[in-house]
C-alpha positions as CSV (number, residue, x, y, z in Angstrom):
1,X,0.0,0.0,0.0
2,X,2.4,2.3,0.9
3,X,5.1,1.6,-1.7
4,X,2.2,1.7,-4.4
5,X,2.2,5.8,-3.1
6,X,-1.5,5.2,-0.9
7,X,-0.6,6.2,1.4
8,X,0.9,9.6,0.5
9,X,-2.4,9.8,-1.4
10,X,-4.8,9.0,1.2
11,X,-2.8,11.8,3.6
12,X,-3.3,14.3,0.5
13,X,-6.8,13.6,0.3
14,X,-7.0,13.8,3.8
15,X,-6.1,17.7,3.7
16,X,-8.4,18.8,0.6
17,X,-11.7,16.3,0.9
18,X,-15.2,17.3,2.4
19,X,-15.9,17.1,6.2
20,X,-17.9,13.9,5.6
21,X,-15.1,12.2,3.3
22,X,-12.4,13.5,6.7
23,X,-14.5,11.0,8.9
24,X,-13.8,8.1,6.2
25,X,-10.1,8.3,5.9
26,X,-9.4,9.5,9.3
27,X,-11.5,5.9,10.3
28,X,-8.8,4.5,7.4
29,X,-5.9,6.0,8.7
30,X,-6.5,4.7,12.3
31,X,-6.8,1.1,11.0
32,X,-3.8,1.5,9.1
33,X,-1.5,2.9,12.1
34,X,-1.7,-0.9,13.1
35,X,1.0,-1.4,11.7
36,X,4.2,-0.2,12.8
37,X,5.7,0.3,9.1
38,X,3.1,1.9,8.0
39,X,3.2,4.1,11.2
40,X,6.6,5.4,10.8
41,X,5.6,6.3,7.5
42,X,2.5,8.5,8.5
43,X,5.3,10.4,11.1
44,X,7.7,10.9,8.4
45,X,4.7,12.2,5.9
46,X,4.6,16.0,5.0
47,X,2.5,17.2,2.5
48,X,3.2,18.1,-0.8
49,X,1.1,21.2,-0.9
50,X,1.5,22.7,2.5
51,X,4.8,20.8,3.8
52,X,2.6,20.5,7.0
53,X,3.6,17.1,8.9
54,X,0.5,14.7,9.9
55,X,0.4,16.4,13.0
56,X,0.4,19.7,12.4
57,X,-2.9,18.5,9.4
58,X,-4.9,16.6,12.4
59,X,-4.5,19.1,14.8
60,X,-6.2,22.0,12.0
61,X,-8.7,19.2,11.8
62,X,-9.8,19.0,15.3
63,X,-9.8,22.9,15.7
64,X,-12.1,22.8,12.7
65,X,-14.3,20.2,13.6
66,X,-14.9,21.6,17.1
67,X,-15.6,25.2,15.4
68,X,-18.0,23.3,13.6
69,X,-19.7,21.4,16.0
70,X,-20.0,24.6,17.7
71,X,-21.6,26.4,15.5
72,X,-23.9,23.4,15.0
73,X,-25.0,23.3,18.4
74,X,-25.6,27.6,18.7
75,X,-27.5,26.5,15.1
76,X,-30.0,24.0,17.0
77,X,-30.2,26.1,20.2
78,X,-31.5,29.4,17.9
79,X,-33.5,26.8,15.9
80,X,-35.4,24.7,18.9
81,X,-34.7,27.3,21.5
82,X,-33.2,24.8,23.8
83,X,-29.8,23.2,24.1
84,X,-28.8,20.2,21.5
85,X,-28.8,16.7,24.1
86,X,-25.8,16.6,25.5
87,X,-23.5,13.0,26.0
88,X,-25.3,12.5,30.0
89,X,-28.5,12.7,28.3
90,X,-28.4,10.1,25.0
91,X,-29.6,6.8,25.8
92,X,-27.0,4.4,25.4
93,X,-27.5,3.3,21.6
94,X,-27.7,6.7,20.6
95,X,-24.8,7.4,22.7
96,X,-22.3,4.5,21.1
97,X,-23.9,5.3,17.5
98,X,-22.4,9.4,18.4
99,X,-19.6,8.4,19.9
100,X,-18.5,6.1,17.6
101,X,-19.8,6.4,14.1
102,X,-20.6,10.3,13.7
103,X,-17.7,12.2,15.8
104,X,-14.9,13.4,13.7
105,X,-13.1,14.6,17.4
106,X,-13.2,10.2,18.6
107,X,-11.8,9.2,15.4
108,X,-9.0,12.1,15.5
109,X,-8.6,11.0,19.1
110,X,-8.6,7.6,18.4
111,X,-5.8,7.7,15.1
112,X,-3.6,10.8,17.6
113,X,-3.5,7.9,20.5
114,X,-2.0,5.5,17.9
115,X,0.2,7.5,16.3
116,X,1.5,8.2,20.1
């Protein structure tokens, strides 16, 4: 994969694609940090267009997501006049589907843990 140049591409596409295509490949990345070859290789990554590391690209990521999700939840507050349900309040299926399958922030968290 990496040696075929995926890599590098999926880390390109990671810095240019829409919010909902981030969610896919930072889910892809994370899988891929298994192993520890391919790990080294997302360390030693910059990009071609900004010469940014991986880091310095998921770290811009999370600042924009949480701007995002912030201006999501002012959005439903002016909307429903009431705050969006917060984590305490989801029932627990609701809860796993948010935590795991919608949240850009856990799958950042989850690919900055493995990179270390």
């Amino acid at each position: 994969f990496e040696q075929a140049g995926g890599l590098d591409a999926l880390l390109c596409v990671l810095e240019e694609c829409t919010p909902g295509m981030k969610l896919l490949v930072v889910s892809c990345l994370a899988q891929l940090m298994e192993s520890d070859t391919l790990r080294e290789a997302v360390l030693e990554w910059r990009s071609r267009a900004t010469r940014r590391n991986v880091i310095a690209v998921l770290v811009t990521l999370w600042e924009e997501e949480e701007d995002r999700a912030g201006k999501e939840r002012r959005m439903h507050i002016e909307v429903h006049n009431t705050d969006a349900q917060g984590e305490n309040e989801m029932e627990s299926e609701a809860l796993v589907r948010y935590l795991t399958g919608q949240n850009l922030l856990t799958k950042l968290h989850a690919l900055l843990t493995r990179i270390g």
